[in-house]
C-alpha positions, -999 to 999 in steps of 0.1 A, spaced: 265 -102 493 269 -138 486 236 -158 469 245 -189 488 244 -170 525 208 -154 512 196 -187 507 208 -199 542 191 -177 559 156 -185 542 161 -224 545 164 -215 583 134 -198 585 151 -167 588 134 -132 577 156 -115 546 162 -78 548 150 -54 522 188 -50 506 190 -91 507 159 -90 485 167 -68 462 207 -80 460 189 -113 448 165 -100 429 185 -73 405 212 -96 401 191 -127 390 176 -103 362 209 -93 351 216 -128 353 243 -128 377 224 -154 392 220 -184 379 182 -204 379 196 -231 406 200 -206 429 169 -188 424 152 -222 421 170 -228 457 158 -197 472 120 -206 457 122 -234 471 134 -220 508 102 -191 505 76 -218 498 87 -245 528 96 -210 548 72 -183 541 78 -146 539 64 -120 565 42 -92 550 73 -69 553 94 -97 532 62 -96 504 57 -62 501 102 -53 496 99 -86 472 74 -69 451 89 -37 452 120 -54 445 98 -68 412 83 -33 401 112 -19 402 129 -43 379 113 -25 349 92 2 335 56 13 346 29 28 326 14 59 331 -19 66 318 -35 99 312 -50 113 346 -83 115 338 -88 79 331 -97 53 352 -79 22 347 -94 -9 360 -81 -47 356 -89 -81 368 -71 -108 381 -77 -147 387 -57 -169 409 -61 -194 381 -78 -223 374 -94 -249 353 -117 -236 327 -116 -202 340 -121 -179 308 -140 -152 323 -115 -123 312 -122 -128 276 -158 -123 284 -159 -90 312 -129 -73 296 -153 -65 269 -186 -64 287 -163 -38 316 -149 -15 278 -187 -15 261 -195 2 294 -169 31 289 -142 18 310 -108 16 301 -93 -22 304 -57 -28 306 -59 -66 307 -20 -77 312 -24 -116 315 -2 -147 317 1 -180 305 -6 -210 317 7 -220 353 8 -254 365 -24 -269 360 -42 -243 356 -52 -224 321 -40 -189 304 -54 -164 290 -25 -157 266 -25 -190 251 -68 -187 252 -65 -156 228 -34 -173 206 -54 -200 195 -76 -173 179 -49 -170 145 -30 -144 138 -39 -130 173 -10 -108 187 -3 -106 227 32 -91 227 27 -53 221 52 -25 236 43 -2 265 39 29 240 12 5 220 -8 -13 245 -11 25 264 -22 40 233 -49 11 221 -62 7 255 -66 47 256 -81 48 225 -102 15 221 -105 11 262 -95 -22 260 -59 -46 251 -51 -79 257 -15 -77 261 10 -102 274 43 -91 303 64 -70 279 104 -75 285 100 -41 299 72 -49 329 84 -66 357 116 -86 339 121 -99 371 89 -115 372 87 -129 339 120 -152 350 110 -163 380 70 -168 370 86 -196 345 108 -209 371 84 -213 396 60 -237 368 87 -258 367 99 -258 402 66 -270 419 69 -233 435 34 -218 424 15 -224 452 35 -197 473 11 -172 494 42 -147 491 52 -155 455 16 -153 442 12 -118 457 43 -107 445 37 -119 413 3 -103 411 5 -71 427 43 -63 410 27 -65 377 -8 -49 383 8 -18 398 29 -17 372 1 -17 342 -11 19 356 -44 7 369 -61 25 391 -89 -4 402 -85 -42 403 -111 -64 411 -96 -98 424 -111 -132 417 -95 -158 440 -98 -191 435 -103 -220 456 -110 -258 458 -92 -287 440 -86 -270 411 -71 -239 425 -35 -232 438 -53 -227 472 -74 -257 482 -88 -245 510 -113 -214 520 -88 -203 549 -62 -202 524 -81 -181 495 -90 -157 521 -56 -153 534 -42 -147 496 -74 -119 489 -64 -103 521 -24 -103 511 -35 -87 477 -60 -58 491 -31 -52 513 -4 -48 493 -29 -28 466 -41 -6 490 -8 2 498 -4 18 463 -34 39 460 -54 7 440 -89 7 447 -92 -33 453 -122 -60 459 -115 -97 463 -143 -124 456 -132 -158 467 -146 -184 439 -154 -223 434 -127 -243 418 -142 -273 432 -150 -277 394 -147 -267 360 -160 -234 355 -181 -237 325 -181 -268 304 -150 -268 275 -115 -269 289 -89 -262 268 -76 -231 246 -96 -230 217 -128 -248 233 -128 -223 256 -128 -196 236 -156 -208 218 -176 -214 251 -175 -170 253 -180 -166 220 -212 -188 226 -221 -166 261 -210 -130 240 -235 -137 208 -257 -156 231 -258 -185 205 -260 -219 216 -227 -239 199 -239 -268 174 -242 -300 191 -241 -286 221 -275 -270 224 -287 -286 253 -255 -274 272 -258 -234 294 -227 -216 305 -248 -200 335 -217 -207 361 -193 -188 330 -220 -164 325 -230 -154 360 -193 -151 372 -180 -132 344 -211 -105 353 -205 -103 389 -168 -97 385 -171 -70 353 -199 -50 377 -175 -44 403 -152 -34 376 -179 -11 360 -185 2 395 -153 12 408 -140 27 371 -173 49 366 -175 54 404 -217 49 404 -236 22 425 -226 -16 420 -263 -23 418 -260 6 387 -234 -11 376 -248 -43 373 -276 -29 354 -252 -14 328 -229 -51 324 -259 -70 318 -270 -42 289 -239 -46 278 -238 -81 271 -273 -89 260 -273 -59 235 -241 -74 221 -220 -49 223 -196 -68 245 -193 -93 215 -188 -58 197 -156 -48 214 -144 -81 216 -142 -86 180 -129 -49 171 -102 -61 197 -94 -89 181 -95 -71 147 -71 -45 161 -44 -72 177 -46 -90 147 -69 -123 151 -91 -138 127 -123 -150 146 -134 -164 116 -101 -191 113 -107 -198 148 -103 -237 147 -135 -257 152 -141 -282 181 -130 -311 160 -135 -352 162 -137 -361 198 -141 -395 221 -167 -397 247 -160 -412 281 -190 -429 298 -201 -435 337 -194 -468 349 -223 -465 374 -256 -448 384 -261 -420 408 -250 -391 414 -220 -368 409 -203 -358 439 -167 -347 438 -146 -339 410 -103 -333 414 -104 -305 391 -67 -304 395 -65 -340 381 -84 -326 347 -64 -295 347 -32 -321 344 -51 -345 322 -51 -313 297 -13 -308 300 -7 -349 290 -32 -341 257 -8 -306 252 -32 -286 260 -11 -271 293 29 -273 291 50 -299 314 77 -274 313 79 -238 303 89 -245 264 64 -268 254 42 -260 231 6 -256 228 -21 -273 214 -49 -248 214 -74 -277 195 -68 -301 227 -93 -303 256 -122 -315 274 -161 -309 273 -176 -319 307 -209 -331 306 -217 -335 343 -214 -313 375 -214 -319 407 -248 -323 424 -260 -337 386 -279 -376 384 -255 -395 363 -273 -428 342 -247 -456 339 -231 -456 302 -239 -418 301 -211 -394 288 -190 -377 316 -166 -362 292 -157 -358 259 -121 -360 253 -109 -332 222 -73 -351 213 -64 -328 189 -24 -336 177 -19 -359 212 -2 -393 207 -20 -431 213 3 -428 249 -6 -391 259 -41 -398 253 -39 -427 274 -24 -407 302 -50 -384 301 -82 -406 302 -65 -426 328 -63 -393 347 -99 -387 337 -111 -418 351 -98 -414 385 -111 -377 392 -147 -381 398 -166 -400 427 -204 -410 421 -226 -414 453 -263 -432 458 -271 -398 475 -279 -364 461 -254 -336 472 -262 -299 465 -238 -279 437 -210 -262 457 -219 -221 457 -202 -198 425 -191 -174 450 -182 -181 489 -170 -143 499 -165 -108 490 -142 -86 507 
């Protein structure tokens, strides 16, 4: 086959064949095809779409780039995945709420994707934490400890890896095809045997609107399904921040805060209920499916396992056992406040404008080998539906290592993403579906 004639037929809206797929596919991971071209054909799928057939030989094609792991049979793998967005930290928080409850946890994340956060570069700013563990490792802690954070090896889903960079720096991510590829390739590949699904949408997601989020959760059942995965989907805000700190380290202490239930200093006043309530509602469907008991049972059992602290517990032994020091974890740093230039309330937020704000302070990457700044970030001090007093702090702005200019960018950014109204408007709902 010839690249060029593969990528004709998808810029003509065109369906490929199964052997067109994986001809690309195998031959861009041996990299017998160069990025342009698999940048061209990216570009092609997300104008041109891909039928379900198309999806499910693409992430075939994917799974079978690599290696799979294989857990012993009498365990019960279960995993979560978000479609991504800004502030969303929740898997550091129900991984070890979902273990403390007995279940195992193979929590194979990503990085950072567009605007939107990751939860690699979360757990890296946490020193000496270690994401990159081989197959035979990550099987073997999550078997024995129930739990690893663990980052795409070279060895799952190769093919994914490449194009998951090139697609951040493509403007490719917001694919419906890509995405579930992308997903599904790498979850059945982890040897889970549940996977609860948290799919964002609103301004700051990859899919802004309800029709679309629904459309992605239904993809992702369908293609899990497929595979013998037990599979719920729960379509969530990103008309907002979740929680208040964006940013890598910030974040992480917003869960440390939620997992010792200790308010942070100088931030007393502040709750986490949104962080809180979301990360419980996803890790008792989790707990539910992997112990195979009542999600009201379930429930139950999540909340022990967070107020008794023994989800703060396991996250720390984690971290202990991958390497990080929760004790170097940097602090929150000098910080400049940025005020309301009016009274009233807040009614809107472009949570994808604060998502980019964080990637002109380093805090998110521009292109795929830019480093991080895990001290950079954001604390938000209002939410939608909240009175606002003119010359009362919106946000507060964490610089950390950021120029005079990229600073500059950023607040600029910040400044144009919120609306204020004369009129109250209600907070938008956590959770909008369950399938």
């Amino acid at each position: 086959m010839i690249p060029t004639e593969v990528i004709k037929t998808k810029r003509s809206g065109k369906s490929l064949s199964t052997d067109e797929i994986s001809f690309f596919i195998e031959n861009y991971t041996r990299d017998q095809i160069p990025d342009y071209q698999m940048a061209s054909l990216l570009m092609a799928i997300f104008l041109n779409g891909m039928n379900e057939l198309e999806t499910i030989d693409l992430t075939q094609s994917m799974l079978d780039s690599g290696d799979r792991v294989h857990f012993n049979s009498s365990l019960y793998p279960v995993d979560k995945h978000s479609t991504g967005g800004v502030g969303d930290k929740t898997s550091l928080i129900l991984a070890p709420i979902v273990a403390a409850c007995g279940v195992p946890v193979p929590m194979m994340s990503g990085r950072g994707l567009g605007h939107t956060g990751g939860t690699l570069d979360k757990l890296e700013s946490i020193p000496g934490f270690h994401v990159q563990l081989g197959l035979h490792e990550f099987r073997t802690m999550v078997e024995q400890n129930l739990l690893s954070f663990v980052g795409q090896t070279d060895n799952i889903c190769p093919a994914d890896k490449k194009i998951y960079a090139l697609r951040d720096v493509t403007a490719t991510v917001e694919s419906l095809p890509l995405i579930c590829a992308s997903i599904m390739s790498k979850k059945i590949a982890e040897g889970i045997r549940g996977l609860v699904l948290d799919v964002k949408t609103g301004s700051g997601a990859f899919m802004k609107t309800l029709e679309d989020s629904k459309a992605l959760a239904l993809g992702l059942i369908s293609i899990a399904k497929g595979h013998d995965i037990e599979a719920k989907a729960l379509i969530t805000d990103m008309s907002q921040p979740l929680g208040r700190f964006v940013g890598n380290s910030l974040e992480v202490h917003e869960c440390l805060s939620i997992l010792k239930d200790q308010p942070l200093k100088s931030y007393s006043d502040f709750r986490y209920d949104d962080t809180r309530l979301l990360s419980l509602e996803l890790a008792s469907y989790m707990v539910a499916m992997g112990l195979q008991i009542p999600l009201l049972e379930a429930k139950a059992r999540a909340e022990k396992a967070l107020s008794s602290g023994l989800a703060y517990e396991k996250f720390a032994q984690t971290c202990q056992l991958q390497g990080g020091a929760l004790e170097r974890l940097p602090g929150l740093g000098s910080h400049e406040v940025m005020t309301s230039p009016a009274e009233g309330w807040l009614t809107n937020l472009d949570t994808e404008q604060i998502g980019l704000a964080g990637i002109e302070i380093n805090a998110g990457r521009k292109k795929a080998s830019d480093p991080i700044d895990p001290t950079s970030g954001f604390f938000v001090h209002k939410k939608v539906g909240d009175p606002v007093a003119r010359g009362e702090a919106l946000f507060s702005i964490f610089p950390g290592k950021a120029k005079s200019q990229e600073l500059e960018a950023a607040s600029q950014r910040l400044q144009n993403c919120f609306s204020i109204g004369e009129e109250s408007v209600h907070a938008p709902a956590l959770i909008h579906h369950i399938y």
